[in-house]
N, C-alpha and C positions, 0 to 999 in steps of 0.2 A: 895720520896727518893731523899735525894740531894747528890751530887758528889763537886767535885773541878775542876773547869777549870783549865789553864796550869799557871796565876798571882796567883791561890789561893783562886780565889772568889768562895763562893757557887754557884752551877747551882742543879736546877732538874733536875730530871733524865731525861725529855725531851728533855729539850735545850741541857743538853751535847749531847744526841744521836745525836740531831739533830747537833750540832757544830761538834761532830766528823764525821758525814757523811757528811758534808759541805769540812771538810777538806780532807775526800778522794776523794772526788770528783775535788777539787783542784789538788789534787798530781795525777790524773788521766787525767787530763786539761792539765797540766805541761809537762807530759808525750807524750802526745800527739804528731805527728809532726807537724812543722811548715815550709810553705817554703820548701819543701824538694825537689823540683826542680825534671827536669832541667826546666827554665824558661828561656824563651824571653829575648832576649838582645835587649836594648835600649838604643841609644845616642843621648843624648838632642841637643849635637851640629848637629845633622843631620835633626831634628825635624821642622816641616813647621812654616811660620812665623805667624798661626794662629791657634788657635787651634783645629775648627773645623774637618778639614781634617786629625788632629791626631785621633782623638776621632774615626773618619769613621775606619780610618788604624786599629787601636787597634779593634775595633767590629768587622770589615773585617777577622781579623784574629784570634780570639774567637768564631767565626761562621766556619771557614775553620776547627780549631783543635779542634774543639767538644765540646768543653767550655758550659758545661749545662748553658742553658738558660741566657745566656748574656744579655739580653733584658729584666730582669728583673730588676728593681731602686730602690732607696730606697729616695722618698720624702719625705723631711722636711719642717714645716711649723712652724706659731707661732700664737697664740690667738689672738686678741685685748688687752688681758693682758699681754702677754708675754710668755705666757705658751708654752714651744717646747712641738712637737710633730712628727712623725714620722711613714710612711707605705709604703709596699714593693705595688708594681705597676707594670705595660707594658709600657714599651717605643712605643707610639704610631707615631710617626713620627719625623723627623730630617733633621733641612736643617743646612746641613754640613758647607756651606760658610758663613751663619750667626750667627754659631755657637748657636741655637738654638733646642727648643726640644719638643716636643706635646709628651701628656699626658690627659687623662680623669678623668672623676669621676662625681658624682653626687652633684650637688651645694648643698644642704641641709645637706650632710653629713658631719663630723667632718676637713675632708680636704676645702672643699668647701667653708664654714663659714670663716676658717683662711683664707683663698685666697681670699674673698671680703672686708674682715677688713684688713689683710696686703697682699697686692699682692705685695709677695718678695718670693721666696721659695730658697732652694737649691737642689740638685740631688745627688746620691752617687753610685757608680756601682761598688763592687768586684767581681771580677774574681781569685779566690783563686788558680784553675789551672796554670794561667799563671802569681798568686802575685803579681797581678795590682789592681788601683785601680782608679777612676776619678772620681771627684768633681766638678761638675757646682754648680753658683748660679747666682743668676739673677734676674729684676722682671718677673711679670707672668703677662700675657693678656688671653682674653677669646677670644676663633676664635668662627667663626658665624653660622648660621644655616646652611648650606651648609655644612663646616668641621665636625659640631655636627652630621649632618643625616651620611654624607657618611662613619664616624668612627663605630658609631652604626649599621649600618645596613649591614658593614662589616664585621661585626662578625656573628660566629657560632648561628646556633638556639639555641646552651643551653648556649649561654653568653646574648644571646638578652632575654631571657627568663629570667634567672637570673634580668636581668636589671629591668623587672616588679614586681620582687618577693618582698614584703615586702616595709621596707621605711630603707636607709640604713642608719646605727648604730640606729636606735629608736631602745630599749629594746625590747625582742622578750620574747612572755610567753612560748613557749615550741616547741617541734616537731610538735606536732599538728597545730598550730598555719601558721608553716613555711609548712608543706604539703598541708592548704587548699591555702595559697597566693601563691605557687609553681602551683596547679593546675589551679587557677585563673590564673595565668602570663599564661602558656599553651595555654590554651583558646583565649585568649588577641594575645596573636602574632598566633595563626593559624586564627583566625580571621581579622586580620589588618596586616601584614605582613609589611607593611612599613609603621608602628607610633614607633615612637618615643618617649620615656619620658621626657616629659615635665622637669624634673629636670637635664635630658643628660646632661652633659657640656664638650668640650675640651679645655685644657689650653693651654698657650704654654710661655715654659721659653726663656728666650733669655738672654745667659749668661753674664754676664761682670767679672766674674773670673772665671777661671776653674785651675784644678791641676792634674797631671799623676804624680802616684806614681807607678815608677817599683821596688819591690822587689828582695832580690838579699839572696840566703842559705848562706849567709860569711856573713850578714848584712849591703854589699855597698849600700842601697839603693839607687833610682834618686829621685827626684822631682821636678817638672819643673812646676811654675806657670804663666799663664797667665793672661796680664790682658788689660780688654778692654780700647782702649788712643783713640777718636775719631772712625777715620771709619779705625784706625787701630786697632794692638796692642803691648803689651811690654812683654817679656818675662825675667822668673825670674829663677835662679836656687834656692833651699832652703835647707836648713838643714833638714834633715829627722827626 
């Protein structure tokens, strides 16, 4: 059965369902609120001359006003081709004065490959409560065995377990598959309680731009970028 889209072209009966459930679900996006406050006041002219110790203020107080899981990031990486790619993470550690930031993951996995062929990433953190937003990028280093054990083996028994489960992103055949390598991992850490996987890795970015974007219900928004000039840095206002 074919129909008419809204130019006149034929569509079957499918793509138009599918095109008109696309567009209510737009006009239900649209609808949506945005921004609807009240949010955090923030003045750049008051803002520290580095940007570390902003980034701490703004988590400081995401953590004080309930802000769900703040501590969650969103890393970006790139192939050896070029290819972006993109996954939400834990902020595993931060030194505020070097404006730096640790992060894990398994080397073999689809993160870990980009970060031996380009060790450059960037960071992205919203907080939709308070309509902020902050941007590091930087290159990336790998901390050493010491950082790797003490990240890992400070986690939960079902994050350390986890870590044994399977091989991460290799193609998985089914439930069954992941219930016998779940019960193996089990096994594995009540037996050895402090080993480590061999593919463990902690990164750590170390910024040379970063950006605070405060949001504002009128559309004022701020944007203040940073950017690293020696063992200083320069700061920038920008167009939103």
């Amino acid at each position: 059965m074919q129909g008419r889209d809204q130019d006149g072209d034929a569509v079957d009966g499918g793509s138009a369902g599918s095109a008109a459930a696309d567009r209510e679900l737009l006009d239900r996006i649209r609808a949506a609120p945005v921004l609807a406050g009240p949010l955090p006041h923030f003045d750049p002219d008051t803002a520290p001359a580095a940007p570390g110790p902003l980034f701490a203020d703004w988590l400081d107080r995401a953590l004080a006003d309930g802000v769900p899981e703040p501590q969650i990031v969103t890393l970006s990486t790139a192939a050896a081709d070029g290819t972006p790619s993109a996954r939400v993470l834990l902020l595993r550690g931060l030194d505020s004065a070097d404006c730096a930031f640790v992060f894990a993951g398994d080397s073999g996995s689809g993160k870990g490959q980009d970060l031996a062929a380009r060790p450059v990433a960037a960071l992205t953190w919203y907080w939709p409560a308070h309509g902020r937003q902050i941007r590091m990028a930087g290159p990336v280093d790998v901390l050493g065995e010491e950082a790797t054990r003490r990240d890992y083996l400070g986690r939960s028994p079902a994050a350390r377990i986890a870590g044994f489960t399977g091989r991460t992103s290799a193609p998985l055949d089914g439930p069954g598959e992941y219930e016998r390598e779940h019960r193996a991992a089990e096994a594995l850490v009540a037996a050895e309680p402090g080993r480590v996987p061999a593919t463990h890795t902690v990164y750590r970015l170390r910024a040379r731009e970063a950006e605070f974007f405060q949001a504002d219900p009128a559309r004022w928004h701020l944007r203040l970028r940073y950017t690293r000039d020696g063992d200083g840095w320069t700061r920038t206002l920008l167009w939103p």
